[in-house]
Structure formats: structure tokens, C-alpha cells
C-alpha positions as CSV (number, residue, x, y, z in Angstrom):
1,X,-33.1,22.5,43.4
2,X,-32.6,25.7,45.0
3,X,-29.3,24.9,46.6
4,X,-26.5,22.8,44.8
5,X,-26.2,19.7,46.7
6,X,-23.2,19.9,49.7
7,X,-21.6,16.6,49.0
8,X,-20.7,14.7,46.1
9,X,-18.8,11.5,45.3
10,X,-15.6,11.0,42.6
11,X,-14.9,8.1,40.8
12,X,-11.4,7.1,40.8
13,X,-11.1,3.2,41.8
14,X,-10.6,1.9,38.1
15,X,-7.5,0.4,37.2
16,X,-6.9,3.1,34.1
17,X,-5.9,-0.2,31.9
18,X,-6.7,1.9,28.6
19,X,-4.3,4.4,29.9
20,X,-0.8,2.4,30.2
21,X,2.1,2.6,30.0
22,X,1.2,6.0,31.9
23,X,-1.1,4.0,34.6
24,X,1.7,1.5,35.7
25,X,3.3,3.8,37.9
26,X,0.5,6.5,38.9
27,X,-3.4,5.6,39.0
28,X,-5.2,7.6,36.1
29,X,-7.1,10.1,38.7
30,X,-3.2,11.5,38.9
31,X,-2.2,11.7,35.4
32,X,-0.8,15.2,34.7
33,X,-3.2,17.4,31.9
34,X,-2.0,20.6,31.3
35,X,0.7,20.4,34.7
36,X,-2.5,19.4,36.8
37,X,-3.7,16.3,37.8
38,X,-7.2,14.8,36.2
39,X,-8.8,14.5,39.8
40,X,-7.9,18.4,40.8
41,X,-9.6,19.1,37.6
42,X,-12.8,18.0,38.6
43,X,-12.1,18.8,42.1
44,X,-11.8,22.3,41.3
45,X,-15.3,22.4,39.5
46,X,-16.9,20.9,42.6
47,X,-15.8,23.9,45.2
48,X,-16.5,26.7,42.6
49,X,-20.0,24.7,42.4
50,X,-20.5,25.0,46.0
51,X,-19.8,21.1,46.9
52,X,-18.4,21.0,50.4
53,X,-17.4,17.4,51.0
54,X,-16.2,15.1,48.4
55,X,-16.1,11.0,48.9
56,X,-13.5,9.5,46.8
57,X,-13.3,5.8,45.6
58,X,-9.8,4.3,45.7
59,X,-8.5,0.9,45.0
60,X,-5.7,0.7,42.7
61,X,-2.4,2.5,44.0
62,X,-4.6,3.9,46.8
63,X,-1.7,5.3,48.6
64,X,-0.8,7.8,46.3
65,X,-4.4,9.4,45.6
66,X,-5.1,9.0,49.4
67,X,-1.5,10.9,49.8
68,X,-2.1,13.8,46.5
69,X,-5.4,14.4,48.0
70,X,-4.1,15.1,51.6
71,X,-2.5,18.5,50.2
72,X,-6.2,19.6,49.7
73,X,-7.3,22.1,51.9
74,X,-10.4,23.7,50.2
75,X,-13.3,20.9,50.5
76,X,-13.5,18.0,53.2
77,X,-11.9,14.7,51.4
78,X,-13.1,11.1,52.6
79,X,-11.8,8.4,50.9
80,X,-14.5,4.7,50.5
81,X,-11.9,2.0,50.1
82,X,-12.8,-0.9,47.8
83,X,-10.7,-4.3,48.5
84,X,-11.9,-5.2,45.3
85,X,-13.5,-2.9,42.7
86,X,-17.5,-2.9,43.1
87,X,-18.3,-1.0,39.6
88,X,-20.0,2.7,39.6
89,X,-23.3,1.6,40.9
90,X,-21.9,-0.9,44.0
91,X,-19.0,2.1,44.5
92,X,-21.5,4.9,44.7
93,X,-23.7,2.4,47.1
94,X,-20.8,1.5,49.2
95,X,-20.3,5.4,50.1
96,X,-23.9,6.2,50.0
97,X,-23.0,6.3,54.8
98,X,-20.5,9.3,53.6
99,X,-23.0,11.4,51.2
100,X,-25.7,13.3,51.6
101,X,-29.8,12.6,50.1
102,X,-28.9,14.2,46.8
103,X,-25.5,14.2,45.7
104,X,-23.3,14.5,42.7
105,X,-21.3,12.0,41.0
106,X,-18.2,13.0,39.1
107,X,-15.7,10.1,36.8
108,X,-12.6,11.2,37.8
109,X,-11.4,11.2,33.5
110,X,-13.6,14.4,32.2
111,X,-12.2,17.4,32.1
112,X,-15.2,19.7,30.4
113,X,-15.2,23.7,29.8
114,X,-18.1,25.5,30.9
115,X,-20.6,27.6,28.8
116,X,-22.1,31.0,30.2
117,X,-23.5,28.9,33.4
118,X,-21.4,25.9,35.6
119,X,-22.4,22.6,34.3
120,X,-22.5,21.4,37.4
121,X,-24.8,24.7,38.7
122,X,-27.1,23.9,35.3
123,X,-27.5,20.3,36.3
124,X,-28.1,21.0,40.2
125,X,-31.2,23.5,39.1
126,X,-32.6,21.7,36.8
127,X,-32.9,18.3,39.2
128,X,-36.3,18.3,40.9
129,X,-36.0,15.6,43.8
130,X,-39.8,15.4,44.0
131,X,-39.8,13.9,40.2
132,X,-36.5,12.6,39.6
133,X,-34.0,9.8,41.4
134,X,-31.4,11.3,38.9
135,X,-30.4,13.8,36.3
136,X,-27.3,13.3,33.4
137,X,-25.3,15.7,31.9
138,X,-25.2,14.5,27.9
139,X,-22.4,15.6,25.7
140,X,-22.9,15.7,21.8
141,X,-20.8,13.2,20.4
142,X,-20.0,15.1,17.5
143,X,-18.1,17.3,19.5
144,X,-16.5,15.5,22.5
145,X,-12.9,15.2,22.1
146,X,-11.4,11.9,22.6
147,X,-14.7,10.1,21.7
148,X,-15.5,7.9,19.2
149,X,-17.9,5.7,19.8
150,X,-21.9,5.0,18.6
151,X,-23.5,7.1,21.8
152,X,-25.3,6.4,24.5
153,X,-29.2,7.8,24.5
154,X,-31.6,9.6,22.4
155,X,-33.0,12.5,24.3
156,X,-36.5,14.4,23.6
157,X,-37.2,18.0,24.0
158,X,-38.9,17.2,28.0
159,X,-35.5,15.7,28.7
160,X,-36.5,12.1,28.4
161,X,-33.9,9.4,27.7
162,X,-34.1,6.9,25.6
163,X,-31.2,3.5,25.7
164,X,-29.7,3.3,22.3
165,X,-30.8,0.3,20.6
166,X,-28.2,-2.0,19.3
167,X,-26.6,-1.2,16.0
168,X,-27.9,2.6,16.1
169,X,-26.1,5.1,16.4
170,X,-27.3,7.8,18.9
171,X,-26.4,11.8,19.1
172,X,-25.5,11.9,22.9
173,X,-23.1,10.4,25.2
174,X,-23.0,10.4,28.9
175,X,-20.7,13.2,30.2
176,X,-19.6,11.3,33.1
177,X,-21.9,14.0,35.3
178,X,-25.0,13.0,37.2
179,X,-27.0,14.0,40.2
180,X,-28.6,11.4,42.8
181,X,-31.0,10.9,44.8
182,X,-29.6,7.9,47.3
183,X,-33.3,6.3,47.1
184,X,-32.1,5.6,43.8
185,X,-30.4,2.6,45.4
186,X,-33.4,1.2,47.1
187,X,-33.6,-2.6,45.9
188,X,-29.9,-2.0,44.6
189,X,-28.2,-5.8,45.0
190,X,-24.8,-6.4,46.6
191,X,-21.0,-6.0,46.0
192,X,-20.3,-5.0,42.5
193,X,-22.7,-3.6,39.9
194,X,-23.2,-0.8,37.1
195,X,-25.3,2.4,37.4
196,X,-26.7,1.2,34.1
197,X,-29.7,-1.2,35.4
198,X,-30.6,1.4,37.9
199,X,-30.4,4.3,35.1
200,X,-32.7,1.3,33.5
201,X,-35.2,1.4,35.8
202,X,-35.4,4.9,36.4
203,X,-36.3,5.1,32.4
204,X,-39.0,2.6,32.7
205,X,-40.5,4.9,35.4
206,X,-39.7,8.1,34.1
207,X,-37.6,9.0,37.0
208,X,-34.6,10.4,35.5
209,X,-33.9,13.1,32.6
210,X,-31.0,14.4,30.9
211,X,-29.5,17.6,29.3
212,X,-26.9,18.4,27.3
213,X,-23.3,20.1,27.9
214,X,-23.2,23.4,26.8
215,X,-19.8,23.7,26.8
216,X,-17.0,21.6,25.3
217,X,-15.8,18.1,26.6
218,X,-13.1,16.1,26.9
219,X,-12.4,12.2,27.6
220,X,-8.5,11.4,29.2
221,X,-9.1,8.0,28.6
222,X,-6.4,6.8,26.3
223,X,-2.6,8.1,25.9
224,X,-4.1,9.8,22.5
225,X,-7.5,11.3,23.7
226,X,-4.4,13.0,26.9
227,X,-3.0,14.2,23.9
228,X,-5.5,15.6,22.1
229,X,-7.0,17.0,25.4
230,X,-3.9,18.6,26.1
231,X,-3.9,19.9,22.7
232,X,-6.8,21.6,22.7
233,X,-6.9,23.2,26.2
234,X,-3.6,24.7,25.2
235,X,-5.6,26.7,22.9
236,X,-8.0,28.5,24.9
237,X,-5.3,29.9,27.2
238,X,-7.8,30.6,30.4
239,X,-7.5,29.3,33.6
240,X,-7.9,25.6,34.4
């Protein structure tokens, strides 16, 4: 794309349950890392990447991320209130009235660095529209930082993804950063689902593609991986 799309959505309706005792009293989009919140974290990634209107997804302690995101007066905040949670794939759906046709899509617990060009500016040129319903950032899963799991995809040198099979392990991860196309959502079902069967689907017709972080990562998932996070940036000493 030529222009880097104007809206984008935030994921921050999840009940943060791998992330108490911390998430009993604030919801995990407001956890502190490094003084600032997770959600202004990713926030601040979307203005310097051109994003003019964010939709946020809120369920649990709504209040308080409907009332920290009120002192924001850099990008247009809507907030899509779920009475009960819908998943990434029926969350993104049920905002799909407040975004644009091609749109980012942000989990509100990354925090990532970025390498000589924006992640977010990478990902939005790369994405053609014409060929693609969507486009993920990957992140090596040698090198994420608070990650230890098997992977998610195998990725070729065109950018193809491939699921990773049960008992393999794969090289890549999802970075919790991706770029729609709302026709992705055509035939989409009702209520609550994952991303994953449309990601599915979009692999079967070679409609999506990935590429790879070139920067470093980090997942605030857990008490520990906040720790290590927090660790970590401490040692770069640039501004967050």
C-alpha cells in the first residue's frame, strides 16, 4: 500500500487471567511497563505510523480503559463494547461499522522495538489489497522474550505461511500484528470466534502472507515475561 491504513483496531477485551494477581484490580491493557501502560505502548506506535482512529475492544473492567484512554488527545479513540467476550475474529467483526476497508489490528500485550523501518510502516507496504485479505507480522521464536512455546507457522521465501503441524516445532510466532482487509470477514459466522479459521482459509487460497519482525519483541503475558520485559527495555535506555 501506498498509504498506511487511517484506522486500526486494539485488542484489549481479554480477562488477562495469566496475568493475576496484577489483573484483579486493573485489566492487563493497563498494567504499568517501564511507568507506562501496555495499551499507550502500542498506541504510541499507531500515531507515529500514521493511524488516525483507533477502535478499542473492552469488556472486563471497562470503566477504567474507557476512563485511561479519555486522557488521549493525539488519535480519535472509539471504544466496541462486548457484553460477553466474542474472541479476536467475532471482536474484530463486531467493530468492523467503526474501521475502515483495510485496517490494522494490534493485541494490546506486545510491546516490540523497531529495526531501521516501523514495523507497522514495513507491514502496511508490503500488504497488496488486490492479492491479499491479510498480512502478519512473524517474530522468530528464538528471540522473542517472554515466549516459550512450539511456534506458530513455517514461512517460505514469497511470504507464504504454512500452520504448524501437530508435534512440530516451527521457527515463527505470530507477533500479535496484522493488516485486514474487512472482506476478510465475508461468510464470517456469529458472536464469538478466532481469527484462526479465517487465517485458515486465507492459506488455502493463498490470500494472506507473512514477514518477519526485524526488530526485537516482547510478550507481557505473565507476571514473569512483565519482568523480564521490563528487564530488558531498561537496557536499551531510548525512548518508549
Amino acid at each position: 500500500m501506498r498509504e498506511p491504513p487511517q484506522s486500526a483496531m486494539v485488542l484489549a477485551a481479554g480477562l488477562g487471567t495469566r496475568m493475576r494477581p496484577l489483573t484483579e484490580r486493573v485489566p492487563k491493557p493497563l498494567v504499568p511497563v517501564c511507568g507506562r501502560a501496555l495499551i499507550d505502548h502500542v498506541l504510541d506506535r499507531l500515531v507515529a505510523a500514521g493511524v488516525r482512529r483507533v477502535v478499542v475492544n473492552v469488556h472486563y473492567k471497562a470503566e477504567l480503559i474507557e476512563r485511561h484512554l479519555a486522557a488521549r488527545s493525539d488519535l480519535e479513540v472509539r471504544l466496541s463494547r462486548e457484553a460477553t467476550l466474542l474472541d479476536t475474529g467475532g471482536g474484530i467483526a463486531n467493530a468492523l461499522p467503526l474501521l475502515d476497508e483495510v485496517f490494522f489490528v494490534v493485541n494490546s500485550d506486545v510491546i516490540w522495538l523497531d529495526g531501521k523501518i516501523a514495523a507497522l510502516t514495513r507491514l502496511s507496504r508490503a500488504f497488496d489489497p488486490a492479492r491479499h485479505d491479510a498480512r502478519l507480522l512473524l517474530q522468530r521464536t528464538t528471540t522473542a522474550v517472554g515466549y516459550d512455546g512450539p511456534g506458530d507457522f513455517m514461512l517460505d521465501p514469497a511470504g507464504r505461511l504454512r500452520r504448524r503441524a501437530e508435534h512440530e516445532v516451527t521457527p515463527y510466532l505470530f507477533a500479535g500484528m496484522q493488516i485486514l482487509h474487512r472482506r476478510i470477514f465475508d461468510g464470517a459466522p456469529a458472536g464469538a470466534f478466532s481469527m484462526n479459521p479465517l487465517w485458515d482459509k486465507a492459506i488455502a487460497a493463498g490470500r494472506i502472507a507473512g514477514q518477519v519482525l526485524d526488530g526485537e519483541w516482547f510478550h507481557v503475558g505473565t507476571p514473569s515475561g512483565l519482568s523480564v520485559t521490563e528487564a530488558r527495555l531498561d537496557t536499551h535506555r531510548v525512548e518508549r
